[in-house]
N, C-alpha and C positions, 0 to 999 in steps of 0.2 A: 412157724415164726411169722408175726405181723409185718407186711410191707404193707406202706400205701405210698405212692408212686404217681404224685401230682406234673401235671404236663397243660400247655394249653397258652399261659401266659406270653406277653411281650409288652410292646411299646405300642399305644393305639389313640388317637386322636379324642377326645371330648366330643361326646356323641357317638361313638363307634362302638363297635363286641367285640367281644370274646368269647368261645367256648373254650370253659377249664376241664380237663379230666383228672381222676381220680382213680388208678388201676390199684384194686386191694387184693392181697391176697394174704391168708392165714387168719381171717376175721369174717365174718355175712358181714354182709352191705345192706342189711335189712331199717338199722337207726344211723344215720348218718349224718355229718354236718362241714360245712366250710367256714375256716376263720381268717381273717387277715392279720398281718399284722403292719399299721401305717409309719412310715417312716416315723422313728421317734417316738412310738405310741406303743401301747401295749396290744398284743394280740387279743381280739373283738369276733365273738360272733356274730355271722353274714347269715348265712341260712342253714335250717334243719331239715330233717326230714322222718317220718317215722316209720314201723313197718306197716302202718295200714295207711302208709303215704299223705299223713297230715304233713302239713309243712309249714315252718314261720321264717318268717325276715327279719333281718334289721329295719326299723322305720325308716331309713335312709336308703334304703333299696327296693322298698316296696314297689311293685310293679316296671320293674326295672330289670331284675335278676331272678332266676328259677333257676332250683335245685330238684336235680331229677337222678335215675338211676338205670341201670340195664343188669340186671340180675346175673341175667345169661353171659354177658361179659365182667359181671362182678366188676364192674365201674359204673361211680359215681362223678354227674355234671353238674356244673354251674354255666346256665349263660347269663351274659350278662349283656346289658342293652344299654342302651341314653348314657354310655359311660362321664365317668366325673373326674374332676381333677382330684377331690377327696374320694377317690375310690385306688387309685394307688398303693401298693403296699404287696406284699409276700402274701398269695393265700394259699391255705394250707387244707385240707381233709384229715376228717378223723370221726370218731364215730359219734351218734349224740349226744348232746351235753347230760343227760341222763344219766348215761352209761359211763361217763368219764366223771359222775361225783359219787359212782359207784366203785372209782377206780380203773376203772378200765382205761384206754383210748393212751395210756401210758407211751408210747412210740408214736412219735411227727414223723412225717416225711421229709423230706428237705424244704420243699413250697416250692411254688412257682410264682414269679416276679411281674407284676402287673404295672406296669407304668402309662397313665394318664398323660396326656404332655400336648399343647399345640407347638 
């Protein structure tokens, strides 16, 4: 059975990080990805990742946020840096958008709550 098991999130100043985790289990962690979803807004791809470790962003995150992975703990990271007030929102993991217009990636986690705020 697929869990993925997002942790990491809270309430953090403009300008400040975060590391998000991703504990999966029932699925490799080989193609993977983080989405948000912003208050009132539809849930948006942030970053990917692939299994030969290409990676893309959203251009609103570029050099801001890396998505990374630890095999051996089958969990998947997001840090995230120069935080924004439009970076706010529920993010979620799940596998890459690839795999999930394959079908796949069919089970969300709950997400973890990311609130920007001075």
């Amino acid at each position: 059975q697929v869990q993925l098991v997002e942790s990491g999130g809270g309430l953090v100043q403009p300008g400040g990080s975060l590391r998000l985790s991703c504990a999966a289990s029932g699925i490799s962690i080989d193609a993977m990805s983080w989405y948000r979803r912003p208050p009132g807004k539809e849930r948006e791809l942030v970053a990917a990742i692939t299994s030969d470790d290409r990676t893309n962003y959203r251009d609103s995150v570029k050099g801001r946020f890396t998505i990374s992975r630890d095999n051996a703990k089958n969990t998947v990271y997001l840090q995230m840096n120069s935080l924004k007030l439009e970076d706010t929102g529920v993010y979620y993991c799940n596998v890459h958008p690839s795999l999930i217009a394959k079908g796949l990636g069919q089970n969300w986690g709950q997400g973890t709550q990311v609130i920007v705020s001075s």
